[in-house]
C-alpha positions in Angstrom: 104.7 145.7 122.7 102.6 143.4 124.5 104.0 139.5 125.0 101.0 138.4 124.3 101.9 140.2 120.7 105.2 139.4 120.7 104.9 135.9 121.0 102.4 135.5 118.6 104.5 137.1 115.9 107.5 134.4 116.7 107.9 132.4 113.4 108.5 128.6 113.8 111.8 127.5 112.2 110.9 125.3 109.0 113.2 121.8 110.2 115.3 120.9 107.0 117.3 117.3 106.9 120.9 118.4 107.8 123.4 119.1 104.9 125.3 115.8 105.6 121.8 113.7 105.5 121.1 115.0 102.1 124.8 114.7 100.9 124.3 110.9 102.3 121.1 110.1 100.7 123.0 111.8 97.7 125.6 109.3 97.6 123.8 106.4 98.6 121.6 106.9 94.7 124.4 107.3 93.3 125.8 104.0 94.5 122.5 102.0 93.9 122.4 103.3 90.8 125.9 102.3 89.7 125.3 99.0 91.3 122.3 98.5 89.1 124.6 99.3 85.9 126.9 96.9 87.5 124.8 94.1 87.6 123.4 95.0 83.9 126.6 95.3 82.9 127.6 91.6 84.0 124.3 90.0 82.9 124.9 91.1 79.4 128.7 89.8 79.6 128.3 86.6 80.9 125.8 85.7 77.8 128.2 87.0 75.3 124.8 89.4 74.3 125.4 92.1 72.0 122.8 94.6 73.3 123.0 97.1 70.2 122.6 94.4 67.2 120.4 92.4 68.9 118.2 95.2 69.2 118.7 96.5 65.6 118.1 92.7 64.4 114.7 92.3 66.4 111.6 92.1 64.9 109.6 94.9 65.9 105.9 93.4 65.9 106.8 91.6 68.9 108.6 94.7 70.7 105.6 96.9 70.2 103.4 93.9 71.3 105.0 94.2 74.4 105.1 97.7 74.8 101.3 97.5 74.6 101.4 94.8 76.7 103.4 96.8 79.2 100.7 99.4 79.0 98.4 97.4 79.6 99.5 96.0 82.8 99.8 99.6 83.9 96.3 100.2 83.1 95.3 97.3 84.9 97.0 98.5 88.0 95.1 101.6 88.5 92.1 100.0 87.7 93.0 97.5 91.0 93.8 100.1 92.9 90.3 102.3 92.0 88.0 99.2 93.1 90.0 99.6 96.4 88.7 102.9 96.7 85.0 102.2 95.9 84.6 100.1 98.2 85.5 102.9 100.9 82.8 104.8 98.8 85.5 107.5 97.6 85.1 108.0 93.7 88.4 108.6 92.0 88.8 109.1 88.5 90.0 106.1 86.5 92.4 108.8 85.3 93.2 110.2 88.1 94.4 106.6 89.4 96.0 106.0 85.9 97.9 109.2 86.1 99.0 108.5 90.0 100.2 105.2 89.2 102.4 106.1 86.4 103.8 108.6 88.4 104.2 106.4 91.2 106.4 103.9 88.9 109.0 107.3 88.2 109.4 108.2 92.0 109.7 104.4 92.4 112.2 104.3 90.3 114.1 107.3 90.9 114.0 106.3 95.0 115.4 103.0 96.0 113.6 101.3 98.5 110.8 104.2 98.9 107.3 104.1 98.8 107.7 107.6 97.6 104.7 106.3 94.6 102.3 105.3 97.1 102.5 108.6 99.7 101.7 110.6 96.3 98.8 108.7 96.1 98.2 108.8 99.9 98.3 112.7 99.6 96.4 113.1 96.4 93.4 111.5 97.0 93.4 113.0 100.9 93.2 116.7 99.0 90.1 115.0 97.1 88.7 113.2 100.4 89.3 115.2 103.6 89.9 113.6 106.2 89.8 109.7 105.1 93.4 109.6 105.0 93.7 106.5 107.2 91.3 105.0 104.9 93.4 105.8 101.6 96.6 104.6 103.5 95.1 101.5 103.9 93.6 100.9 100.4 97.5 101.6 99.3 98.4 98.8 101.5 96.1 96.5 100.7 96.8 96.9 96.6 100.9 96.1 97.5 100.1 93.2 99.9 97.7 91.8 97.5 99.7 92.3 93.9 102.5 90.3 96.2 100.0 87.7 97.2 99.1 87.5 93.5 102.8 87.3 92.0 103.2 84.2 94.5 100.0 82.3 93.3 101.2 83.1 90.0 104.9 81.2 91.1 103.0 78.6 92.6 100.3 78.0 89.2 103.7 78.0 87.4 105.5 75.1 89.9 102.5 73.1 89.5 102.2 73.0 86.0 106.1 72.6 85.7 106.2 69.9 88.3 107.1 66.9 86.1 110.4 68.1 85.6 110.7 70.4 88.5 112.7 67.3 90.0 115.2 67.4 87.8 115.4 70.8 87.6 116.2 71.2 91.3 118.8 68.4 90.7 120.7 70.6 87.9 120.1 73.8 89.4 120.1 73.9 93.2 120.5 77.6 93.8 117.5 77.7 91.3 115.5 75.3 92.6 115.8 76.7 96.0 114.8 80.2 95.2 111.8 78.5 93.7 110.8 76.7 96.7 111.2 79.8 99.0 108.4 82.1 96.7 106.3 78.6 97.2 106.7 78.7 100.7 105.8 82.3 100.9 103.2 82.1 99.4 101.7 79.0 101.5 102.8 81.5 104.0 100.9 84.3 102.9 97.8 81.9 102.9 98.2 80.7 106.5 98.3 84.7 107.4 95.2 85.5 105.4 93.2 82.9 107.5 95.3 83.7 110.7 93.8 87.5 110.4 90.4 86.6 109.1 89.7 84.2 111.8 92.0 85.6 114.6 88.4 86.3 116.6 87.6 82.7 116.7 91.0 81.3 117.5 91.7 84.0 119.9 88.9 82.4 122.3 90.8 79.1 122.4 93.8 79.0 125.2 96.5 77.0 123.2 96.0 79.5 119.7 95.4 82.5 122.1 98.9 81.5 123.8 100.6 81.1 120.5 99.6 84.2 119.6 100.3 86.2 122.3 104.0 84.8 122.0 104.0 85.6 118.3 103.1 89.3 119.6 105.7 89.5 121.8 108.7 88.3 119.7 107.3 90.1 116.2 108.9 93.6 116.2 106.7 96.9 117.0 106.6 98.2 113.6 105.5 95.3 112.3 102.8 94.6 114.7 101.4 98.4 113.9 101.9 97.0 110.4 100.1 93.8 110.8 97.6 95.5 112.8 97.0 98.0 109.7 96.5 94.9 107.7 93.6 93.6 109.7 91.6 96.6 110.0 92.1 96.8 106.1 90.9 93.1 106.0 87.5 93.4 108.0 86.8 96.4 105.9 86.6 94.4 102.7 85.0 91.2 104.6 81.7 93.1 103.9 82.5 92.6 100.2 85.2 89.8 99.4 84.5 89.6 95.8 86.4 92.6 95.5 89.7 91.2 97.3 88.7 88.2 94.9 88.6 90.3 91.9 91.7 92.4 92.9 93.5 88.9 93.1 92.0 87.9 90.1 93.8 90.7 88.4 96.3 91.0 90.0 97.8 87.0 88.9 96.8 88.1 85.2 99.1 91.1 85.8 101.8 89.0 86.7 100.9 86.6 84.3 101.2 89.6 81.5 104.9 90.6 82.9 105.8 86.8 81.6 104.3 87.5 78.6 106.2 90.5 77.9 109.3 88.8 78.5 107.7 86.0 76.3 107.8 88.7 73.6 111.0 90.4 73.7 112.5 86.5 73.2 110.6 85.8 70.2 111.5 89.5 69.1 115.3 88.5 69.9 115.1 85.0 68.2 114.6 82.7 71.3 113.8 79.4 70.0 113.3 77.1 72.8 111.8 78.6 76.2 107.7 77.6 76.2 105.8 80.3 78.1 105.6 78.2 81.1 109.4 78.8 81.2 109.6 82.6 81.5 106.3 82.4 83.8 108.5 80.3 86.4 111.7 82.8 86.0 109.4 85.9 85.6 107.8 85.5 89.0 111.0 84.8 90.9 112.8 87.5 89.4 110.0 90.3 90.2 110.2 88.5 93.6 114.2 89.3 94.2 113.7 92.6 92.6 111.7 93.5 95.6 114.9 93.9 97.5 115.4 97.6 98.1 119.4 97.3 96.6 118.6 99.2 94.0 116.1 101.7 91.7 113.2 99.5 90.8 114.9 96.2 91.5 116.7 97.0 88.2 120.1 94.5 87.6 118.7 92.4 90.7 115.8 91.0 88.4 117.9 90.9 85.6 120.9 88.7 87.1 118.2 86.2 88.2 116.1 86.1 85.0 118.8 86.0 83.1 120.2 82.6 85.2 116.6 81.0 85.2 117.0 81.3 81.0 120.3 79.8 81.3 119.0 77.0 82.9 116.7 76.0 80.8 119.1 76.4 77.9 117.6 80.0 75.9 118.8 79.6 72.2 120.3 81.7 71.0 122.7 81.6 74.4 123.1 85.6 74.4 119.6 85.9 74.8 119.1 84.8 78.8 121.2 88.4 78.7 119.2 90.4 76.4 116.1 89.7 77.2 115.7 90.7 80.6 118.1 93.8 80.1 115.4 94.6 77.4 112.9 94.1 80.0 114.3 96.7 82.1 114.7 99.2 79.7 110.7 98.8 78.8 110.7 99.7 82.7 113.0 102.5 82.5 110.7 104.0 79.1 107.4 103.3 81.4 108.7 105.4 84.0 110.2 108.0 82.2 106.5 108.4 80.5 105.2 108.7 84.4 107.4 111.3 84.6 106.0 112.9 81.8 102.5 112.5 82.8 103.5 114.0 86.5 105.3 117.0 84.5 102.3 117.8 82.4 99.8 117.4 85.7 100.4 120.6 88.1 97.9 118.6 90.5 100.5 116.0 91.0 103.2 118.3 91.1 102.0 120.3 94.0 101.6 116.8 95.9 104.8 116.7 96.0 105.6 120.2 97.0 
């Protein structure tokens, strides 16, 4: 046989993640997940809630109110996320984006700390665009930095209008009151590195700024200069056309206005008496803002522990509610996501995505 043949007929070895990775990644679910549990578990105990008869005593207008509320927000995510792609003149489906976001919120869930959601949607619209898959990565990118930005302006509406008695507050409740301060400050943060990338051509021509940022490239790690670099080009392609960042902003603080809503109905549901709205907007936005911590599935139990001490705080009446109602919250989640799972099930698109 000729080499020439012979080489040609050589099959490359398909790399698989060693038996150990997998048994590691294994166990490491398996302890996020119990540590999620965990954390449910002690929410609920340290209000004295009573999960089961709470439930069975609820009134079920307002728990279907938020379930549709909870849809909605959903909806409204994929719509976001669909102006994104306009813009870069790639069509998707409204359903296509609705189906890829509910999916996205099962692998999300199912994958602590992974962005497992997004790279479906990376890899399902690259089979609809060829070859624009930088452009799609980017308009992924841009919907998470944004939705942050968003849930930050939403923290910092909600300090404002709470700002009589923030002082006291912060008085009472240190811990509290400094979590609340550090979503404010990132979110003046974020501001400062919106107009530090948008105008980073202008400042770059003066020496002082273009020293200061030449030492801010030097002591900001690699990946995160590749990241902030992905996060300018994204930028400059949507300067052409900021009403859509300002829409997608727009949106995205009535999304996260809508998650303090929900909560807003499960206490009414439960019998909460006292919380106003501007109450479970203020713990509502720094809960979803620890959840992001990748310690485990969804931020599920991390968001729940804090929640459940912002209601505390502010005195929730019945007491056994600050437990209840976030744990509720989470299990609106959990039904969300097991419907993603569902939609990803009955689309074999989707499921050879992830093949």
């Amino acid at each position: 046989m000729p080499e020439s043949q012979s080489s040609s007929s050589v099959e490359v070895p398909v790399v698989r993640p060693a038996l150990g990775s997998r048994l590691l990644a294994l166990v490491w679910r398996i302890l996020v997940l119990l540590l999620a549990f965990y954390l449910l578990h002690i929410t609920l105990r340290s209000s004295g809630a009573d999960l089961k008869q709470e439930f069975l005593r609820a009134k079920w207008p307002y728990l279907l109110l938020a379930f549709a509320l909870n849809f909605l927000i959903q909806a409204m995510a994929a719509w976001r996320w669909s102006l994104l792609m306009s813009v870069q003149q790639m069509r998707l489906p409204y359903i296509s984006a609705f189906k890829l976001s509910m999916a996205g919120n099962f692998f999300s869930l199912v994958i602590p700390g992974a962005v497992s959601g997004d790279l479906l949607k990376v890899a399902y619209a690259g089979r609809l665009f060829s070859g624009r898959k930088t452009e799609i990565f980017l308009t992924v990118l841009l919907d998470r930095v944004l939705g942050l930005f968003a849930m930050f302006i939403a923290a910092l509406l909600a300090s404002l209008l709470y700002l009589p008695r923030l002082p006291a507050f912060c008085r009472e409740q240190p811990l509290l009151g400094l979590a609340l301060l550090a979503v404010n400050l990132a979110c003046l943060g974020m501001l400062l590195g919106y107009f530090l990338i948008v105008s980073r051509r202008r400042f770059s021509e003066r020496g002082f700024f273009a020293f200061g940022l030449r030492i801010l490239s030097f002591l900001t790690p690699g990946f995160l200069r590749g990241l902030l670099a992905r996060l300018q080009a994204a930028f400059q392609l949507y300067r052409q056309d900021s009403r859509v960042l300002s829409k997608h902003i727009t949106y995205s603080t009535l999304v996260h206005i809508l998650n303090a809503l929900v909560l807003f109905c499960l206490g009414k549901a439960l019998g909460e008496k006292v919380m106003s709205f501007l109450e479970y907007c203020l713990a509502t936005q720094v809960a979803n803002t620890t959840g992001l911590l990748p310690l485990t599935p969804g931020g599920i139990g991390v968001r729940d522990a804090v929640s459940s001490a912002f209601f505390k705080a502010f005195a929730a009446e019945p007491a056994s509610v600050a437990g209840s109602i976030p744990v509720m919250a989470s299990a609106l989640m959990i039904i969300t996501a097991l419907l993603g799972a569902l939609f990803f099930v009955c689309s074999p698109r989707l499921r050879r995505m992830s093949a």
